[in-house]
N, C-alpha and C positions, 0 to 999 in steps of 0.2 A: 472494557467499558460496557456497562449496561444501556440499553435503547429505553429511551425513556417514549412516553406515550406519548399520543401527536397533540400538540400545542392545540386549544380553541379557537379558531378564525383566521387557520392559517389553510390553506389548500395549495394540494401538488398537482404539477401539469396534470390535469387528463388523459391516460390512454389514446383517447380518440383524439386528443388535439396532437400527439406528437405526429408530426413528419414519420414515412417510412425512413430506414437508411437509405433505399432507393433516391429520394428526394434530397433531403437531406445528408449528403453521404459526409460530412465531416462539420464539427460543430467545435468552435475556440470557447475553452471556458476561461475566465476571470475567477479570482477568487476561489481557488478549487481546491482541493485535498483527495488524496486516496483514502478510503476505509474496508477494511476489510472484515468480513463478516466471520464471525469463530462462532461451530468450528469447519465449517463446508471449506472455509478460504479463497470464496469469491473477494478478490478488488472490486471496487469502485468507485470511478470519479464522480465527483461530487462538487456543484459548485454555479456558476453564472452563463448562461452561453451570452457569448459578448456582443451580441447583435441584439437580443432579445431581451436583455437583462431577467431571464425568467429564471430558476432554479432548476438544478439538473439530476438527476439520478442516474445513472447507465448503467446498462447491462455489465453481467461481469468482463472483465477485461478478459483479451484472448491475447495480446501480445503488446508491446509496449519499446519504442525504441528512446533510453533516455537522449540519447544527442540531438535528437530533433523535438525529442517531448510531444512526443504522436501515440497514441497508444489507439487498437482496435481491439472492440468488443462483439459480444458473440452477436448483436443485431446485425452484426456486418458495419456499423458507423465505426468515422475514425474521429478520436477527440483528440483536439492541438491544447496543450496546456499552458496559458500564455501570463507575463508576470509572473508576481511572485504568490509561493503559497498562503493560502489563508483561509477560515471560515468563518464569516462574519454569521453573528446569528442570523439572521433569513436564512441563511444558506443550511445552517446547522438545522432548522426548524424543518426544511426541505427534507432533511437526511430521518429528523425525528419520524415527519408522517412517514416516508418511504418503510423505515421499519416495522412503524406501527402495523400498517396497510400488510407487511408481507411477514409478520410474526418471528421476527428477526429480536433476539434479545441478546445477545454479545458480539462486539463489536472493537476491533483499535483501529485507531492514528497508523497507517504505512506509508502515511504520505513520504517522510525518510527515504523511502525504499527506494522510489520512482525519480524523486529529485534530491540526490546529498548533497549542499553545500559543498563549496569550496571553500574550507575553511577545515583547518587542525581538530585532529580525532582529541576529544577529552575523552576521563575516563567513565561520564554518563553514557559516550555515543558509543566506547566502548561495551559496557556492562549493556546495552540495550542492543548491540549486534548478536552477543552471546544470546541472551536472552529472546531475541526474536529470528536468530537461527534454531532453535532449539523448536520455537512453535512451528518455523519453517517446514522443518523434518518432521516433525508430529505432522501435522497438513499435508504432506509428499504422500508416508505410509498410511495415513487415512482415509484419503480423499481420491477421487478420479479427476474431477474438476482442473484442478491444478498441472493435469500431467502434459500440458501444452506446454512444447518444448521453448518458443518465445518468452511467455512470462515468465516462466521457471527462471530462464538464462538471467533475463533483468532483475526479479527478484536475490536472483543469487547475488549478480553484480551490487545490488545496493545494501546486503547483508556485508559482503566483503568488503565493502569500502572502509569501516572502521572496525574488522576482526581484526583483535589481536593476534600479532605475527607469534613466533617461536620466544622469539626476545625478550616481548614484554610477557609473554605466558612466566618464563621463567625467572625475570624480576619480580612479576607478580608471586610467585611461588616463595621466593624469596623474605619476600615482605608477609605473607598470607602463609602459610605450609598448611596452617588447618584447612586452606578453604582450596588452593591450587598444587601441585605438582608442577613440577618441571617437566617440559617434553622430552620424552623421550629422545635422544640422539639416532639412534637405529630407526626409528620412528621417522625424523626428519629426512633423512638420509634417504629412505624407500622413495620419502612426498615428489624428491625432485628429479 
């Protein structure tokens, strides 16, 4: 997704108005989303802090526990991600200037990543695991940012939540032979 330029008569927190994380040490947002920035592969939360109703940009994440939905970023704060996801436009408009301001021009949706559903793998959340395991590892051997052992861990967790096992690779292969193979059986065999 490209960062589009900052909306007219919209304005983001100020620098100087934000809280240290000293102060400040944990902030609930509403209405949030993960976006990550391509191709550094900083996350960030994005979204309402629930007290303030102000709009939020954070630092890149440094770690993130989904079960509690806590995640800490490199200012030292910890964001609580509370409800469900969503980015109403203010919020997106938030995200617009943040870009704009820090010359940030490619951008996805990893909100996925951080929060999956409880609900059966179709085969979009399929083909988009593949597909954003792939930028994954492109961003691993890329980047330094990333190589924080926390995020890595969750990010992987919510890549594997709907990779295709062995099985469906090889039904897949079945239906597809132009486009998949079958896994190798020697292959699987080593995996376990």
């Amino acid at each position: 997704m490209k960062g589009k330029p900052a909306p007219s008569g919209l304005s983001l927190m100020s620098t100087s108005d934000i809280c240290s994380a000293s102060v400040e040490l944990e902030i609930g947002l509403v209405e949030w989303r993960v976006l990550a920035i391509v191709p550094s592969g900083g996350f960030h939360f994005v979204g309402f802090n629930e007290v303030t109703r102000v709009g939020r940009v954070s630092s890149p994440i440094v770690s993130f526990d989904c079960r509690d939905r806590r995640g800490l970023t490199t200012s030292g704060r910890f964001y609580r991600l509370n409800g469900d996801s969503g980015l109403p436009r203010p919020a997106e408009s938030v995200w617009s200037i943040y870009c704009f301001r820090n010359r940030i021009g490619d951008y996805f949706d990893a909100t996925h990543l951080f929060a999956p559903e409880d609900r059966m793998t179709s085969p979009s959340d399929r083909t988009r695991a593949v597909l954003d395991t792939r930028w994954f590892l492109q961003t691993l051997a890329e980047g330094e940012q990333t190589s924080i052992a926390g995020l890595v861990r969750s990010v992987a967790i919510g890549l594997l939540r709907h990779y295709p096992t062995d099985t469906e690779m090889a039904v897949s292969a079945t239906v597809a032979p132009t486009i998949w193979s079958a896994p190798r059986k020697d292959r699987a065999d080593e995996r376990r």
